[in-house]
Backbone as JSON, one array per atom type, in Angstrom:
{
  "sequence": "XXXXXXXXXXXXXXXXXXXXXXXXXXXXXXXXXXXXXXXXXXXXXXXXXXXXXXXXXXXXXXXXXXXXXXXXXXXXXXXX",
  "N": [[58.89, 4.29, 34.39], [59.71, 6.78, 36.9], [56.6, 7.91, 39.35], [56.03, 11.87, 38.99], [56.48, 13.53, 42.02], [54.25, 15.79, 43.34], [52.93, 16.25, 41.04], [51.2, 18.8, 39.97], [52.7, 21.22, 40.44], [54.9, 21.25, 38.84], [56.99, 21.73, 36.51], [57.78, 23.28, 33.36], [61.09, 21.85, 31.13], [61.96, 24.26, 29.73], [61.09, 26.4, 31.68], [62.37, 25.44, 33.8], [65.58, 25.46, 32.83], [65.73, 28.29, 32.58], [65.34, 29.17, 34.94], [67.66, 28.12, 36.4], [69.61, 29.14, 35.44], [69.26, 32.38, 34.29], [67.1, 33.15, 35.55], [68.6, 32.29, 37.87], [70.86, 33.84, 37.92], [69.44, 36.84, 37.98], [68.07, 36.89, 40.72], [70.46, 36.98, 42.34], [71.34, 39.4, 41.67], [72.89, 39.58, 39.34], [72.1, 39.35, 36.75], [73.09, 41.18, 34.61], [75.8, 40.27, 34.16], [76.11, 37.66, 33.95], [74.34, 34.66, 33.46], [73.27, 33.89, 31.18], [74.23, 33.47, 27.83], [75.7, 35.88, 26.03], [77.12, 39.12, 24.65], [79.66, 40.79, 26.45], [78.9, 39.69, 28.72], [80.26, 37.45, 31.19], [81.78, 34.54, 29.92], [81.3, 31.39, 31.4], [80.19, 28.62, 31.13], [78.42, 25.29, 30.92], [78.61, 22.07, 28.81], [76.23, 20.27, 27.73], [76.55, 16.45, 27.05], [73.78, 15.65, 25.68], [71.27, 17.55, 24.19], [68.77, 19.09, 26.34], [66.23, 19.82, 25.99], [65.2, 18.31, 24.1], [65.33, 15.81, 25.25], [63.71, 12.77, 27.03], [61.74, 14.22, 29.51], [61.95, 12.72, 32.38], [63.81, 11.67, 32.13], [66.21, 13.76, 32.82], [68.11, 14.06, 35.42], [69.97, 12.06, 34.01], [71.5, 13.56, 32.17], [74.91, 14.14, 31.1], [77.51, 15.82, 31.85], [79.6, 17.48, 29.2], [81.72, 19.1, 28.49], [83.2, 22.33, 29.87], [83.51, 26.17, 29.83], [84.93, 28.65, 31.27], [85.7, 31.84, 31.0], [88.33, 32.56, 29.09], [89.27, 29.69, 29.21], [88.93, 26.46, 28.56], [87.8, 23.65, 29.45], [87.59, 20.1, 29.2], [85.48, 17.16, 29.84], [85.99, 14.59, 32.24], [85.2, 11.54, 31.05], [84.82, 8.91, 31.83]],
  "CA": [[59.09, 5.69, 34.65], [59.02, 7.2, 37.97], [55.73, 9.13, 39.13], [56.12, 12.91, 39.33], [55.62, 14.12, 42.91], [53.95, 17.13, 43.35], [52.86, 16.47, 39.38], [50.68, 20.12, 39.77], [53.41, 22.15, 40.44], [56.11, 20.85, 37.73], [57.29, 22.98, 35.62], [58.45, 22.5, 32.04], [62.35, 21.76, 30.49], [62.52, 25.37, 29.32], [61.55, 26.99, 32.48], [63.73, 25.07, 34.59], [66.76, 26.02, 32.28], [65.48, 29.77, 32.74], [65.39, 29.34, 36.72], [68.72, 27.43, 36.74], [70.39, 30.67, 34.41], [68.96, 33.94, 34.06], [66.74, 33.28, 36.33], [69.14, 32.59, 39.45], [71.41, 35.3, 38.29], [68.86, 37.92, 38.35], [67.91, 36.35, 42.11], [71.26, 37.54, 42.99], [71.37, 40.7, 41.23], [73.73, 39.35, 38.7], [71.96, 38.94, 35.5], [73.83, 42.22, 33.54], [77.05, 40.02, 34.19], [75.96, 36.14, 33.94], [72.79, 33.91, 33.32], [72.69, 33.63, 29.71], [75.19, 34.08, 26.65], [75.44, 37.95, 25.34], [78.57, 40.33, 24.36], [79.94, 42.0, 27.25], [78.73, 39.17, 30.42], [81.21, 36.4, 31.24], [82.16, 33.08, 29.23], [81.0, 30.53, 31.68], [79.0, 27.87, 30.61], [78.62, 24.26, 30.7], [77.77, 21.91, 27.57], [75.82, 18.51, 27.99], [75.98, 15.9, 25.96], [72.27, 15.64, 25.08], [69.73, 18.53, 24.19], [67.86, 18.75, 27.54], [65.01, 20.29, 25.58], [65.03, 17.12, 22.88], [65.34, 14.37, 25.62], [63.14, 12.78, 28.25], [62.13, 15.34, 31.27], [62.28, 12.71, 33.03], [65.91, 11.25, 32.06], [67.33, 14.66, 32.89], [69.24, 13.52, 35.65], [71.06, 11.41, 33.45], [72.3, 13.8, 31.3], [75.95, 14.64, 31.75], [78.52, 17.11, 30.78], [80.84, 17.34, 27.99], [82.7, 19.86, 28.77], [82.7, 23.39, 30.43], [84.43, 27.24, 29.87], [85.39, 30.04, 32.24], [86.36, 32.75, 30.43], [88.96, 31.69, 28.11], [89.56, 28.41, 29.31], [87.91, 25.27, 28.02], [87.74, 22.58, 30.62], [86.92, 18.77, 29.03], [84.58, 16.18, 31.37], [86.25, 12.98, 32.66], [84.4, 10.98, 30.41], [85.36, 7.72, 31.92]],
  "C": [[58.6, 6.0, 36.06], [57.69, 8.29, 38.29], [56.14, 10.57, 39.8], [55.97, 13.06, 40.88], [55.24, 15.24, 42.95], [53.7, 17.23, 41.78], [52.39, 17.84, 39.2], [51.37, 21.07, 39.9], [54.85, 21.96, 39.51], [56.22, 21.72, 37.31], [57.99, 22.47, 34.03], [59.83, 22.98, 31.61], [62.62, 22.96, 30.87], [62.71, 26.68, 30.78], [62.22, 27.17, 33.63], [65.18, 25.42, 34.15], [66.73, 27.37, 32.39], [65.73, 29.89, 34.17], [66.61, 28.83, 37.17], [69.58, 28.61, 36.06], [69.95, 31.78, 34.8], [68.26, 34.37, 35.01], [67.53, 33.67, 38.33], [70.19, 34.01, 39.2], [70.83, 36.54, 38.42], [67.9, 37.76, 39.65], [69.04, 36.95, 43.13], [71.92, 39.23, 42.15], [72.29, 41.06, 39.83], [73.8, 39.13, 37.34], [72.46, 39.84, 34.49], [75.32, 41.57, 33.13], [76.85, 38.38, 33.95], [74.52, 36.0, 33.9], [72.5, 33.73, 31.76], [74.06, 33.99, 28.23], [74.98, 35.23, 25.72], [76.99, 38.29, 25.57], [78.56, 41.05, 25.55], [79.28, 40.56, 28.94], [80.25, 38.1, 29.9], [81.27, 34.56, 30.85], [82.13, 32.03, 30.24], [80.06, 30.07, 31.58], [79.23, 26.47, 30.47], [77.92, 23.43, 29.45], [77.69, 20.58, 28.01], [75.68, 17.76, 27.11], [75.09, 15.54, 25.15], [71.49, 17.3, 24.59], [68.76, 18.01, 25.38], [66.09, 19.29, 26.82], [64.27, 19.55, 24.67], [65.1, 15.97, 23.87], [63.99, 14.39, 26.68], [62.85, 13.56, 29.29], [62.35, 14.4, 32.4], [63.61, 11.37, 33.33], [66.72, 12.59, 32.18], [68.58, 14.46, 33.86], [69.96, 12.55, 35.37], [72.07, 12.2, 32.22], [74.06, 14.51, 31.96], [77.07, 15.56, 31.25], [79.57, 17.13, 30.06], [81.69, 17.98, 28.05], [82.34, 21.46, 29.35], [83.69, 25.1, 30.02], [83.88, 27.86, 30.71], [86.07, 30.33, 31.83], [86.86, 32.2, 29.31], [89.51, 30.34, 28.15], [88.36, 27.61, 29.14], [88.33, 24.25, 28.68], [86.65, 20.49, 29.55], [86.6, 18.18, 30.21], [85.75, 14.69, 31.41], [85.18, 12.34, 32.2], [84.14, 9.11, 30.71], [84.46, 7.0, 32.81]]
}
């Protein structure tokens, strides 16, 4: 396993998935319309094949995506 750098300032799974979502859209003023799944924002969202919150933190960059929507379209991953 590689060592952390900066191990004191890490942060954990959940609030990296908060700062990568809800977080950056309410960074750009955008969280009433995107950053999280709710009635009334917009249907984009990507799905990874793992649970990032059930695997390794630090195998996350290996996890990869299964597929993605915008809006009403459903987009499969090149799985190949």
């Amino acid at each position: 396993m590689k060592p952390a750098l900066g191990a004191a300032e890490c942060i954990g799974v959940d609030q990296g998935l908060h700062a990568f979502t809800l977080g950056a859209a309410h960074g750009l003023g955008l969280d009433g319309e995107i950053g999280s799944i709710e009635c009334g924002k917009r249907a984009d969202f990507c799905v990874l094949d793992e649970d990032p919150t059930a695997s390794d933190p630090m195998a996350l960059e290996a996890l990869r995506p299964w597929g993605a929507a915008q809006g009403e379209r459903v987009f499969a991953s090149d799985r190949s």
